[in-house]
N, C-alpha and C positions, 0 to 999 in steps of 0.2 A: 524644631523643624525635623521631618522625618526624610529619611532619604528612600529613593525607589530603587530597592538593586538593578544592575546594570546588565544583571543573565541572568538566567535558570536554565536548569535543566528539565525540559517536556519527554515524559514516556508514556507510550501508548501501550496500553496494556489490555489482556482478556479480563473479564470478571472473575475469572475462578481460574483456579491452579496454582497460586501459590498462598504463601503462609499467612500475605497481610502487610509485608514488606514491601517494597519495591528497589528493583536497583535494574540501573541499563541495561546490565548482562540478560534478564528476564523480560525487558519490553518486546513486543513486537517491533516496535521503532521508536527513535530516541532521537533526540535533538537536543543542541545546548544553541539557546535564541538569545540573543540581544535586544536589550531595548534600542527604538528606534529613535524615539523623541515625541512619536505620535502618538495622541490618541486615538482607540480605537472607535468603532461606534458604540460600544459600550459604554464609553467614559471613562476607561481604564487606560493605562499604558497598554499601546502595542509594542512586542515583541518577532524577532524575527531571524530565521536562521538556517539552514539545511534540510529547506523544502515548509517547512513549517510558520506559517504567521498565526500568532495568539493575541486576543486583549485576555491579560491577566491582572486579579487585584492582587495589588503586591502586600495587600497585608493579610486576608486570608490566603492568600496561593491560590485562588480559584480562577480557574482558566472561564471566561467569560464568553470567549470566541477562540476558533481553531478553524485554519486550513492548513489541510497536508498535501502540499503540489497543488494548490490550489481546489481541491475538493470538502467537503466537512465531512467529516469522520462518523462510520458506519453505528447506525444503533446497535445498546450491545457490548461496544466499547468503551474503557475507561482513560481516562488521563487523567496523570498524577506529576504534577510540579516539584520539584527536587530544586535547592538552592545549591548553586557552585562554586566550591570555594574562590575567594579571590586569590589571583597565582600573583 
């Protein structure tokens, strides 16, 4: 039985200017979301947290759906899923 982590960390990022890396300090914005319990319309887990709702599959990390403040995110831009440690 696999388990579905319980956050991640979501950054919005440009296409270009950095190395390939990613880390919060370089997002244009950043969020660390929760899962909710729901399904998304995707058929993923939604996530949700500091302005940000995602379905993400939690085994590739690929973000399926995203609103930020409620808008979907400008073409152009990227988003990259970062796991966070459990504290």
């Amino acid at each position: 039985m696999t388990t579905v982590p319980q956050r991640f960390e979501i950054l919005l990022v440009a296409p270009e200017g950095h190395d390939g890396t990613f880390a919060s300090s370089h997002a244009l914005r950043s969020a660390v979301v929760e899962a909710t319990g729901d399904t998304g319309e995707s058929g993923y887990p939604r996530y949700a947290g500091n302005g940000m709702v995602a379905d993400i599959d939690p085994e590739t990390r690929t973000v399926e759906g995203l609103l930020i403040d409620g808008y979907e995110v400008d073409y152009g831009l990227s988003v990259r899923v970062v796991d966070v440690p459990v504290a």
